[in-house]
PDB file of N, CA, C and O in Angstrom:
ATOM      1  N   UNK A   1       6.533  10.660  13.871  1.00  0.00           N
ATOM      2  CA  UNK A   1       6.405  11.966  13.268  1.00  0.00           C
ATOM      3  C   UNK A   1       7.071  12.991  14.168  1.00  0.00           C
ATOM      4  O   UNK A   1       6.645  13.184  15.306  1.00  0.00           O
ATOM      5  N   UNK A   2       8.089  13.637  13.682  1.00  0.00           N
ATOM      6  CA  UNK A   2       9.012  14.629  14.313  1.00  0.00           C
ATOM      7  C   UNK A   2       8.242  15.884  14.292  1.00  0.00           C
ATOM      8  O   UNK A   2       8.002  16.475  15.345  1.00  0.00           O
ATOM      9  N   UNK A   3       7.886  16.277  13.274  1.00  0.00           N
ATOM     10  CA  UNK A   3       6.681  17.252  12.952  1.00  0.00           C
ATOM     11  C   UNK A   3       5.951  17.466  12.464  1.00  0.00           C
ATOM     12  O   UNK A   3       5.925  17.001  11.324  1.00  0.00           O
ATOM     13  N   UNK A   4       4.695  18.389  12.949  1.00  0.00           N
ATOM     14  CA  UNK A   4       3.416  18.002  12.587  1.00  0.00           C
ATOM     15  C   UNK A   4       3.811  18.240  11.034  1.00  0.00           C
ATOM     16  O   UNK A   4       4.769  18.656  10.383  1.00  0.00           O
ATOM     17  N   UNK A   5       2.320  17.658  10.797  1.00  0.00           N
ATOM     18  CA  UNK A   5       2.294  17.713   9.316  1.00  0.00           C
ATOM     19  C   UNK A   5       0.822  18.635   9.203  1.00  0.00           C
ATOM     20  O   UNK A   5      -0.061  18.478  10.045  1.00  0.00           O
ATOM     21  N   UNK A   6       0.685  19.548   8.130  1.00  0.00           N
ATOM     22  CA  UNK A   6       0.018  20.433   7.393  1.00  0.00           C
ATOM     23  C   UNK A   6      -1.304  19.699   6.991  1.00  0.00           C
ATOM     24  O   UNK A   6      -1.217  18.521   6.646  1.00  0.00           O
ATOM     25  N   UNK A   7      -2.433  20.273   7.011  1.00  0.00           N
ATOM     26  CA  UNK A   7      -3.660  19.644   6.167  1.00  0.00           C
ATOM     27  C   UNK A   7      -3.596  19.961   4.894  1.00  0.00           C
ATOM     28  O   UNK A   7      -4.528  19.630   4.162  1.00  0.00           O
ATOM     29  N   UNK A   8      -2.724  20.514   4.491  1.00  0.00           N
ATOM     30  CA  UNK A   8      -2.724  20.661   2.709  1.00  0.00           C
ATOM     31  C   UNK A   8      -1.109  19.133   2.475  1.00  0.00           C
ATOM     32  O   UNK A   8      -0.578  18.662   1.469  1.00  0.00           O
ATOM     33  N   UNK A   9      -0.971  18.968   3.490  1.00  0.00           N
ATOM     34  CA  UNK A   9       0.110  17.795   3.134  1.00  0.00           C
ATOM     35  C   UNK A   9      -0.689  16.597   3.422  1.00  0.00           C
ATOM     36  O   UNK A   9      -0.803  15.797   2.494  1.00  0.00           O
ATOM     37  N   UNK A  10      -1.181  16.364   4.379  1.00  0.00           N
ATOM     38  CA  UNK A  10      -2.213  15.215   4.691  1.00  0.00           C
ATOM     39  C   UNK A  10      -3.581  14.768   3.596  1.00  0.00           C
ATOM     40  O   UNK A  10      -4.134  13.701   3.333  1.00  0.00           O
ATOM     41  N   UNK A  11      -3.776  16.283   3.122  1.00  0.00           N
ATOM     42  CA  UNK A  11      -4.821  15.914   1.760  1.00  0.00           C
ATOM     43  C   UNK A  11      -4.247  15.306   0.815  1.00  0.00           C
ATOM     44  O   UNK A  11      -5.009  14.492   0.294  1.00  0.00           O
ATOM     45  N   UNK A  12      -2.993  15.348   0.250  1.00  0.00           N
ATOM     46  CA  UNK A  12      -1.937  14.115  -0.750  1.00  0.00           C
ATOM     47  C   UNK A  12      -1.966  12.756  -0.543  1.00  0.00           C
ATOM     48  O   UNK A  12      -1.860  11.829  -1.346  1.00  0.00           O
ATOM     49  N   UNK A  13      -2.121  12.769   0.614  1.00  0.00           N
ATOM     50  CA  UNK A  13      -1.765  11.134   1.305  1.00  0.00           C
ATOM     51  C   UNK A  13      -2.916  10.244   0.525  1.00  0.00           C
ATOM     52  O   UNK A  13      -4.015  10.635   0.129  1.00  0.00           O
ATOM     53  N   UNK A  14      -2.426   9.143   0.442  1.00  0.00           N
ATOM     54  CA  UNK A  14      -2.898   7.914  -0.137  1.00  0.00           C
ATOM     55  C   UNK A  14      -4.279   7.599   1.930  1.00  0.00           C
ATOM     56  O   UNK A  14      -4.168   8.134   3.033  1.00  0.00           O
ATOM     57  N   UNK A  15      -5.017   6.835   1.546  1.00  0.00           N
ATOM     58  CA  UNK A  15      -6.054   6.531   2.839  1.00  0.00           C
ATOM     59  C   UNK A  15      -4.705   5.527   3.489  1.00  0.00           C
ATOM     60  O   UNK A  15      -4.092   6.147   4.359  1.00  0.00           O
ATOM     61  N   UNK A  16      -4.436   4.841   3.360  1.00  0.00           N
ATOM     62  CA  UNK A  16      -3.453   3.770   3.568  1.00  0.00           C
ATOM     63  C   UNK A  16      -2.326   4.248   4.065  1.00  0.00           C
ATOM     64  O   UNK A  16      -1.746   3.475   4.829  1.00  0.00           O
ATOM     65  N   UNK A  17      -1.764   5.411   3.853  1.00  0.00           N
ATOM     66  CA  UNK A  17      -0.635   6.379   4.090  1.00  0.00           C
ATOM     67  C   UNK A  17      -1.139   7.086   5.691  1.00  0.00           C
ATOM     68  O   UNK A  17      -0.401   7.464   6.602  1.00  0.00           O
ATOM     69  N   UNK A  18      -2.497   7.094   5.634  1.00  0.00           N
ATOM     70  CA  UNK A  18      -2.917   8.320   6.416  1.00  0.00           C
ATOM     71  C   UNK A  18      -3.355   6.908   8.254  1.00  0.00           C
ATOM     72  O   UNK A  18      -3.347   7.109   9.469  1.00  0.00           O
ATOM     73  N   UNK A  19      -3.579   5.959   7.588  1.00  0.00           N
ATOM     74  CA  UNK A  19      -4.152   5.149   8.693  1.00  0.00           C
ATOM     75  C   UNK A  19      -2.335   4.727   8.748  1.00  0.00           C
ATOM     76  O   UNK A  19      -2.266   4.117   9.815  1.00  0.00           O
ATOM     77  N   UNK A  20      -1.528   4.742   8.410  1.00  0.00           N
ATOM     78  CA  UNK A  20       0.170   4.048   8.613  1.00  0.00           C
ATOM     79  C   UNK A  20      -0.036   5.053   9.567  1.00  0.00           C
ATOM     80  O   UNK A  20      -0.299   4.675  10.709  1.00  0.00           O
ATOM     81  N   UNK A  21       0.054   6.756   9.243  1.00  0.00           N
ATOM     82  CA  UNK A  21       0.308   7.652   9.879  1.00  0.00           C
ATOM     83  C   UNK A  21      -0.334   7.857  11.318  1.00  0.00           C
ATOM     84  O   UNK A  21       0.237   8.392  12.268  1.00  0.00           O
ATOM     85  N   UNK A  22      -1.421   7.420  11.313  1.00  0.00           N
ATOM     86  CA  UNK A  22      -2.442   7.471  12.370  1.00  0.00           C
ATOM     87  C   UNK A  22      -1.619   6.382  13.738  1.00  0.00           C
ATOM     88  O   UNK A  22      -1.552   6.484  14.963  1.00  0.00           O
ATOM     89  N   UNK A  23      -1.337   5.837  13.188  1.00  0.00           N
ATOM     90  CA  UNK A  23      -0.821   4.370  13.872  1.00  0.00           C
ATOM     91  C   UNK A  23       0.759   4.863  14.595  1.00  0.00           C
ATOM     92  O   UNK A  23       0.827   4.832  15.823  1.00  0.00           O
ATOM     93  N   UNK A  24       1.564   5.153  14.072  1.00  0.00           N
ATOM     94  CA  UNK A  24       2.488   5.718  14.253  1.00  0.00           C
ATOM     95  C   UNK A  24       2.902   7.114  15.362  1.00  0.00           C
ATOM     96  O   UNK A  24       3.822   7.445  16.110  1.00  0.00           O
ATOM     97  N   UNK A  25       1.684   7.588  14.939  1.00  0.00           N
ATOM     98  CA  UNK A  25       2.005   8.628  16.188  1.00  0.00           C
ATOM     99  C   UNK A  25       1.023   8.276  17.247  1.00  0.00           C
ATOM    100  O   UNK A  25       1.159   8.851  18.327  1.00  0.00           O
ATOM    101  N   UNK A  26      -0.026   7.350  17.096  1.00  0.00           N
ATOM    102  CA  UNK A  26      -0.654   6.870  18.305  1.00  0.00           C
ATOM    103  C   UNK A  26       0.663   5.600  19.661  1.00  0.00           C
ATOM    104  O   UNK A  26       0.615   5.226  20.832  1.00  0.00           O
ATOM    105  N   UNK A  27       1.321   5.485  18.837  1.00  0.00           N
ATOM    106  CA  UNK A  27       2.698   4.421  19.198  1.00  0.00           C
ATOM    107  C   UNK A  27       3.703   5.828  19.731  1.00  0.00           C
ATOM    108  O   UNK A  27       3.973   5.782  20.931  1.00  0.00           O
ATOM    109  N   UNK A  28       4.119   6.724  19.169  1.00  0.00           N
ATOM    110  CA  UNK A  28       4.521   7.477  19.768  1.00  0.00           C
ATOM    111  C   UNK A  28       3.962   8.539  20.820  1.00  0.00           C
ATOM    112  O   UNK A  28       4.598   9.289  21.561  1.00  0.00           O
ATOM    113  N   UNK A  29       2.828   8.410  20.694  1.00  0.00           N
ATOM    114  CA  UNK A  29       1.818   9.095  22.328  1.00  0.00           C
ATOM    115  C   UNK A  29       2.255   7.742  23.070  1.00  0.00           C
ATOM    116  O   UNK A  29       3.192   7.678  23.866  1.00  0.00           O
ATOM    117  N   UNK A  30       1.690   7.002  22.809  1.00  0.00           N
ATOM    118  CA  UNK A  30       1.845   5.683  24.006  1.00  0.00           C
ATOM    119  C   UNK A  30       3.345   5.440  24.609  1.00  0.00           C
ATOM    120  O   UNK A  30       3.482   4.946  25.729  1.00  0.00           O
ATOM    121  N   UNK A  31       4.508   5.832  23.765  1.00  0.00           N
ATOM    122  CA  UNK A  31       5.841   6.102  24.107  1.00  0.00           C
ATOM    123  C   UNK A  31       5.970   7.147  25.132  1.00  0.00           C
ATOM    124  O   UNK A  31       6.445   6.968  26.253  1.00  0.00           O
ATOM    125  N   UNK A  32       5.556   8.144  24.709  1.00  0.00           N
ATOM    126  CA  UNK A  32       5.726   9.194  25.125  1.00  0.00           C
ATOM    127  C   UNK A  32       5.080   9.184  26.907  1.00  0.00           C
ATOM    128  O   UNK A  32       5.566   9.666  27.930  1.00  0.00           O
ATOM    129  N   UNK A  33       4.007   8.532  26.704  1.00  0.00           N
ATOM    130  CA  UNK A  33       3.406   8.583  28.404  1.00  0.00           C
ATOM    131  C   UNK A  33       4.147   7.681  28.736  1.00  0.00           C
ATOM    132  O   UNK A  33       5.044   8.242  29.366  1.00  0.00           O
ATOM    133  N   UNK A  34       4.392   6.356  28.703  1.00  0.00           N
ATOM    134  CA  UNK A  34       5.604   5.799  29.105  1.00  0.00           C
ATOM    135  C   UNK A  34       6.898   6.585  29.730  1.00  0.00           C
ATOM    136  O   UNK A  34       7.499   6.288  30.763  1.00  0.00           O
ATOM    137  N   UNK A  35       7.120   7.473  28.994  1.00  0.00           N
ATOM    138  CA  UNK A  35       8.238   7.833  29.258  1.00  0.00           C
ATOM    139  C   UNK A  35       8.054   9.338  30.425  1.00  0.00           C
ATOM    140  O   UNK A  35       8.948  10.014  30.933  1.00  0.00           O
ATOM    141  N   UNK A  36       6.855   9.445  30.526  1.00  0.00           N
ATOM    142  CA  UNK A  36       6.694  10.469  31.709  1.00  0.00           C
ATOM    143  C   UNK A  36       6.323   9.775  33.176  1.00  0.00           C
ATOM    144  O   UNK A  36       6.478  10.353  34.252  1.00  0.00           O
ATOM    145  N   UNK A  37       5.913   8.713  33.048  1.00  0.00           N
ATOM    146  CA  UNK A  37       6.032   7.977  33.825  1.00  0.00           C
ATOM    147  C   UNK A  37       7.325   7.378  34.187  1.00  0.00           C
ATOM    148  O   UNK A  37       7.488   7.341  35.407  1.00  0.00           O
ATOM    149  N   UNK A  38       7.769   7.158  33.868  1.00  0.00           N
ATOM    150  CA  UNK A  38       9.163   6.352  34.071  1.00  0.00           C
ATOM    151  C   UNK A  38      10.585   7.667  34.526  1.00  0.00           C
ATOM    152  O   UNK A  38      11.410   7.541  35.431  1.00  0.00           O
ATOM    153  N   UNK A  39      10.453   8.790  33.587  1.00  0.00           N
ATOM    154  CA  UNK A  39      11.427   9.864  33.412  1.00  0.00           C
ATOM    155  C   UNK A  39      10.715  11.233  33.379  1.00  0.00           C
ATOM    156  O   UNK A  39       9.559  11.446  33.013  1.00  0.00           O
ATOM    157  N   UNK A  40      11.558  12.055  33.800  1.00  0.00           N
ATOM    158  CA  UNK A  40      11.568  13.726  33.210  1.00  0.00           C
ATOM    159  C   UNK A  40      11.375  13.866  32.077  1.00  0.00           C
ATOM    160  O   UNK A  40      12.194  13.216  31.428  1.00  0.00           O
ATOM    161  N   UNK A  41      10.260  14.733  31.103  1.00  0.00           N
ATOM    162  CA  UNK A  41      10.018  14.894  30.022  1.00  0.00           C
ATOM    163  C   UNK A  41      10.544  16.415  30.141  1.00  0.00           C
ATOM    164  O   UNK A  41      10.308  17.153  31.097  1.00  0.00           O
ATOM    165  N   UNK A  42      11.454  16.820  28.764  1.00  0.00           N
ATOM    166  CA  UNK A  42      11.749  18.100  29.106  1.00  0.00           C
ATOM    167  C   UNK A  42      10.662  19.126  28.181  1.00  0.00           C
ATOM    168  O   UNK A  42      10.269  20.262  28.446  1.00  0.00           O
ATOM    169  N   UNK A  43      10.345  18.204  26.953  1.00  0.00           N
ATOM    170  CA  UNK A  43       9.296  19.126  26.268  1.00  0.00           C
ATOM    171  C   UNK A  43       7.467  18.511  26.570  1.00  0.00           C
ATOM    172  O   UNK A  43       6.802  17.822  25.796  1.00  0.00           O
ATOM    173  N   UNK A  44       7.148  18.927  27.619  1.00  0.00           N
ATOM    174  CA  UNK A  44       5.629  18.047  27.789  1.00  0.00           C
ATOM    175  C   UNK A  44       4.552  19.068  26.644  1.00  0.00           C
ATOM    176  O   UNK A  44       3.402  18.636  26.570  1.00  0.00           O
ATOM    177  N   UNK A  45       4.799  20.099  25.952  1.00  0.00           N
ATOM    178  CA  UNK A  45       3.956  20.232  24.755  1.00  0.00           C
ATOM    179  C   UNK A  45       3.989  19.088  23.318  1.00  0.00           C
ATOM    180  O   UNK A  45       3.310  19.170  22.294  1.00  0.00           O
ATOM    181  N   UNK A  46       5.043  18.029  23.691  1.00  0.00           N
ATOM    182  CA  UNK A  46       4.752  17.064  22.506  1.00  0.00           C
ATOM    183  C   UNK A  46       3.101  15.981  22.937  1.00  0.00           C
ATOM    184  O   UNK A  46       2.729  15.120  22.139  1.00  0.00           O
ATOM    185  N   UNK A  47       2.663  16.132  23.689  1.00  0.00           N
ATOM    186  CA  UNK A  47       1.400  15.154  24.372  1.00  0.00           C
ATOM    187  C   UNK A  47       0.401  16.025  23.430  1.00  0.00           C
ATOM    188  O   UNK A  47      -0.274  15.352  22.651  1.00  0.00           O
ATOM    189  N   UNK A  48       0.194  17.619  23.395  1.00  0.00           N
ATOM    190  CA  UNK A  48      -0.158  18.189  22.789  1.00  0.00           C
ATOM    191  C   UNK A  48      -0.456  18.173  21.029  1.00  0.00           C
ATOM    192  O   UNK A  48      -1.499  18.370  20.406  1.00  0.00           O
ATOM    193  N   UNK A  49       0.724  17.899  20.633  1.00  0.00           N
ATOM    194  CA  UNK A  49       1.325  18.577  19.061  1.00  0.00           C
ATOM    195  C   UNK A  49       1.096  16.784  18.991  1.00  0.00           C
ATOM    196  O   UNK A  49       1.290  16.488  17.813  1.00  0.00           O
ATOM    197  N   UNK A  50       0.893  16.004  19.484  1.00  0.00           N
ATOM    198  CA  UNK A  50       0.899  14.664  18.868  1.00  0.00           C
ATOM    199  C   UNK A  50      -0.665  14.162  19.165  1.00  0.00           C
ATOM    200  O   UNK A  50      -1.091  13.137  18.634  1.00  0.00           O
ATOM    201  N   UNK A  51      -1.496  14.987  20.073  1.00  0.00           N
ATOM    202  CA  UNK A  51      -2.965  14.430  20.255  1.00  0.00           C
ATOM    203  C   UNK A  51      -3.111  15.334  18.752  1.00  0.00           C
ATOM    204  O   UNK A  51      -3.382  14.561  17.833  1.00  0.00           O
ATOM    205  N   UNK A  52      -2.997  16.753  18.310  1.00  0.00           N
ATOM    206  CA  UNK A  52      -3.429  17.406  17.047  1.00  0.00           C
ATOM    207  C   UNK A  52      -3.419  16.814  16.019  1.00  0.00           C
ATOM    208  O   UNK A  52      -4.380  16.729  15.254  1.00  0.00           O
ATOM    209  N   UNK A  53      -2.295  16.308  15.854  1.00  0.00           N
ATOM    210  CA  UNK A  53      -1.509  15.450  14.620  1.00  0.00           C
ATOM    211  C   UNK A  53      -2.528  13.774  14.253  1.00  0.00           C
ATOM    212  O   UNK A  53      -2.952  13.373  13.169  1.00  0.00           O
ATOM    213  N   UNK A  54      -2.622  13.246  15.398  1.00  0.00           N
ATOM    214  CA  UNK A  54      -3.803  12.317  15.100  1.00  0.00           C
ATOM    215  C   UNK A  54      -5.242  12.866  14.982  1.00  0.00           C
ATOM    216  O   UNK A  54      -5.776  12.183  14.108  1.00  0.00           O
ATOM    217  N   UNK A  55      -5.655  13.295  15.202  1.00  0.00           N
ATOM    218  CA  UNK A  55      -6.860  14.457  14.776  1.00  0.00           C
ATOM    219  C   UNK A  55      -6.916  15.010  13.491  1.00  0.00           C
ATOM    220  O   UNK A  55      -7.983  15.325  12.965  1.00  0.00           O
ATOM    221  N   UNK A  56      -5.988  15.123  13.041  1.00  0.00           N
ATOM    222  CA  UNK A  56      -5.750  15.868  11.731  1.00  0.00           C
ATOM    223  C   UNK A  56      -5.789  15.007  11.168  1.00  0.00           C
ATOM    224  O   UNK A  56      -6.844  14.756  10.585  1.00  0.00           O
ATOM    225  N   UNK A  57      -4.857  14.263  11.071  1.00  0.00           N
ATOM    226  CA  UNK A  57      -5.243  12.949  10.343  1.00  0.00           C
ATOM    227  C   UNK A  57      -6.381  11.982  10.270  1.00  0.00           C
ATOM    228  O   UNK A  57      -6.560  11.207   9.331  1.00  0.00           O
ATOM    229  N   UNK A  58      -7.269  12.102  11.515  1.00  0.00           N
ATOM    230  CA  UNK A  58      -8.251  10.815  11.339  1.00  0.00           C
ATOM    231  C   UNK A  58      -9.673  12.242  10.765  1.00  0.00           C
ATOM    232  O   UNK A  58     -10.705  11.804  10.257  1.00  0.00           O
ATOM    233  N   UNK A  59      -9.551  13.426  10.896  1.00  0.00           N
ATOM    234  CA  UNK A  59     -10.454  13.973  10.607  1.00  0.00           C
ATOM    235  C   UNK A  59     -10.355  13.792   8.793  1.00  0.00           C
ATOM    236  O   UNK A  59     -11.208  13.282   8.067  1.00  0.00           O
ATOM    237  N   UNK A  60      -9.251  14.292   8.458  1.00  0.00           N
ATOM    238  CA  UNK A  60      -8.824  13.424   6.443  1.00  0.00           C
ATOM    239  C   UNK A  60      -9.514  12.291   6.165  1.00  0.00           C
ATOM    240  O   UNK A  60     -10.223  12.280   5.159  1.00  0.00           O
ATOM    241  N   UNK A  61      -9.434  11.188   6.968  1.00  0.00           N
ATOM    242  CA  UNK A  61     -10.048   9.712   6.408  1.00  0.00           C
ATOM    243  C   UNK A  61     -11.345   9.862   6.665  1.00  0.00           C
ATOM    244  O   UNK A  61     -12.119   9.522   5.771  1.00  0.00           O
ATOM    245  N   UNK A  62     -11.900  10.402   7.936  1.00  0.00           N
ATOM    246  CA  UNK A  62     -12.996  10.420   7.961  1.00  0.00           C
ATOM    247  C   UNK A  62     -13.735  11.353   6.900  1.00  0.00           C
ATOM    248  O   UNK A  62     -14.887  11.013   6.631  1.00  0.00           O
ATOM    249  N   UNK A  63     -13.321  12.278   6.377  1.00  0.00           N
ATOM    250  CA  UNK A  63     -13.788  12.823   5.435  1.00  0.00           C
ATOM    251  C   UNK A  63     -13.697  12.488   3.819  1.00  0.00           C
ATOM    252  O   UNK A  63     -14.346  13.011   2.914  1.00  0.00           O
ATOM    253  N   UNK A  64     -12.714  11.477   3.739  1.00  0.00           N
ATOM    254  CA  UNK A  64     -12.647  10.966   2.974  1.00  0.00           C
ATOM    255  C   UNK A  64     -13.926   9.556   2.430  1.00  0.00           C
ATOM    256  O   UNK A  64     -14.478   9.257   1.371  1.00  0.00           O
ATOM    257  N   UNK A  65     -13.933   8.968   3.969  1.00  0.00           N
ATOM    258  CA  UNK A  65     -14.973   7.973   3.689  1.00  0.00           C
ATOM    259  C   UNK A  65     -16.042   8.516   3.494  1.00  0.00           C
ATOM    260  O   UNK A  65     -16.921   7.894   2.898  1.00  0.00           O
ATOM    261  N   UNK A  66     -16.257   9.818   3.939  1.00  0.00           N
ATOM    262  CA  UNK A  66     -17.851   9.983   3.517  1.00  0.00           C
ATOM    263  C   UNK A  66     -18.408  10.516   2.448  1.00  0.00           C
ATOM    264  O   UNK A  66     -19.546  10.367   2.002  1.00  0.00           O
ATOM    265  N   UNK A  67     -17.433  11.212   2.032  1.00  0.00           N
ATOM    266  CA  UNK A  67     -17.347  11.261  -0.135  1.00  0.00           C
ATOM    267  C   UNK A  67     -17.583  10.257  -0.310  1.00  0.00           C
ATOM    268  O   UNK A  67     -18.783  10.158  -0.566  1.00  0.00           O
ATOM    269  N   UNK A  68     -16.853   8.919  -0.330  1.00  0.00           N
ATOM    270  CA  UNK A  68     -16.718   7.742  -1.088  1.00  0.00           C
ATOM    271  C   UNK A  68     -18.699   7.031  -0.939  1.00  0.00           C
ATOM    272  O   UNK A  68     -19.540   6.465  -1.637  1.00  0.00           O
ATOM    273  N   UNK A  69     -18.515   7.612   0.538  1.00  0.00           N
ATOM    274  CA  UNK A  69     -20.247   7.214   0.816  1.00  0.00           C
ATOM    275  C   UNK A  69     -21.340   7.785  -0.153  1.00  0.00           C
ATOM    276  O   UNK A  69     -22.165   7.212  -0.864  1.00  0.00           O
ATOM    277  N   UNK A  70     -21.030   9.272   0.087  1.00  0.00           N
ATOM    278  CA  UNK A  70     -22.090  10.222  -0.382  1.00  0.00           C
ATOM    279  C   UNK A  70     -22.251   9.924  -1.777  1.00  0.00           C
ATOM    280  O   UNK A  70     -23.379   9.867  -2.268  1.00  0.00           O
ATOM    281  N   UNK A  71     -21.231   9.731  -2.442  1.00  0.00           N
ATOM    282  CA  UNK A  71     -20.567   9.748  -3.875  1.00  0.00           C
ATOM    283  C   UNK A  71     -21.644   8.417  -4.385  1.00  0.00           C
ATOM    284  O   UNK A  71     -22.628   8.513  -5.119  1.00  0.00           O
ATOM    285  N   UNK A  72     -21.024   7.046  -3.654  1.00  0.00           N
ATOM    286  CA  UNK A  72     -22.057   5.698  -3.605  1.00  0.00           C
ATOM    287  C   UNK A  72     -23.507   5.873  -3.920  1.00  0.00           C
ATOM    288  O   UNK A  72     -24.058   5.447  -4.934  1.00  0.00           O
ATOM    289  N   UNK A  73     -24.178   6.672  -2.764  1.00  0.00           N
ATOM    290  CA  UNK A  73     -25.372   6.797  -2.296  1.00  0.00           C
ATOM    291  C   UNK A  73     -26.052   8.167  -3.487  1.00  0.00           C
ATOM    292  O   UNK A  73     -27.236   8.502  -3.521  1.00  0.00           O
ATOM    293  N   UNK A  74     -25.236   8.602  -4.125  1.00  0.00           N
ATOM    294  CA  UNK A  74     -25.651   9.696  -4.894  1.00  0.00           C
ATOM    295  C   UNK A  74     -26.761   9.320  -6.022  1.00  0.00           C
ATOM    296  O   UNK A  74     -27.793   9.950  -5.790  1.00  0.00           O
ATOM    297  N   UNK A  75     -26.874   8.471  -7.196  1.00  0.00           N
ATOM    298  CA  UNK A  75     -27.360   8.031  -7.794  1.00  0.00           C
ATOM    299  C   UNK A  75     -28.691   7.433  -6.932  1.00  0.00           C
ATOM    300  O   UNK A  75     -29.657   7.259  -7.677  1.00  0.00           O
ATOM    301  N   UNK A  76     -28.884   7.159  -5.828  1.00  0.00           N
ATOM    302  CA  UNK A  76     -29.998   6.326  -5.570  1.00  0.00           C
ATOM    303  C   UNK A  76     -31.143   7.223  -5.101  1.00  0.00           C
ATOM    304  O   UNK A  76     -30.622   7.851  -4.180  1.00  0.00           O
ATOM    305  N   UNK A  77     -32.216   7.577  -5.194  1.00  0.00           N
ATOM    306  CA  UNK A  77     -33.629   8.276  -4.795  1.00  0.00           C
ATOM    307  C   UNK A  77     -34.035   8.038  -3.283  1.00  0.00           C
ATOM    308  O   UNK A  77     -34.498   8.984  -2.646  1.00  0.00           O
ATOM    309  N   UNK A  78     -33.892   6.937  -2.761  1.00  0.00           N
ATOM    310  CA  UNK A  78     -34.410   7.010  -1.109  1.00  0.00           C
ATOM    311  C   UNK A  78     -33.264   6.966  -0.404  1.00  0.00           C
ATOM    312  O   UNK A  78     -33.361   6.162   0.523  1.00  0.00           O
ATOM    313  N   UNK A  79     -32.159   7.533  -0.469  1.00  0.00           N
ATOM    314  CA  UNK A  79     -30.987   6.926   0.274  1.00  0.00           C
ATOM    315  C   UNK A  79     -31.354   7.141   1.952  1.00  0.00           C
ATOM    316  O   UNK A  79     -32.004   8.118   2.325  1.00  0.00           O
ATOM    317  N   UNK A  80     -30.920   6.243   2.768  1.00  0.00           N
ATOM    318  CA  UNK A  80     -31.350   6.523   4.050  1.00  0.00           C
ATOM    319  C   UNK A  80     -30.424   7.635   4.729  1.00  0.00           C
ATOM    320  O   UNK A  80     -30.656   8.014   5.877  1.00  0.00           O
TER     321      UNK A  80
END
């Protein structure tokens, strides 16, 4: 991911889209420290803009699963 992406763009995403996405820029953090270790980083606010970007995204699924929960659990009288 070159740039962040929007929470009104991340709310479109398919769950499956959003865990690809999750994955992807967790591979590019792990690049990225690699590469400050090894080399000169000239922009070190991408460690930043790429911890947000997975956040944003896992906060979507996680909110997603818990509709799907609440939604489940709605119909039932003692839900725990």
């Amino acid at each position: 991911m070159s740039k962040t992406t929007k929470a009104s763009e991340i709310r479109k995403y398919a769950l499956d889209k959003i865990e690809a996405e999750v994955k992807a820029a967790q591979r590019s953090l792990f690049d990225l420290r690699s590469q400050a270790v090894t080399e000169k980083i000239a922009d070190t606010s991408q460690f930043k803009k790429l911890r947000k970007e997975i956040a944003r995204l896992r906060t979507e699924a996680r909110a997603r699963t818990l509709t799907t929960a609440s939604a489940a659990t709605a119909g039932r009288k003692n839900a725990p």
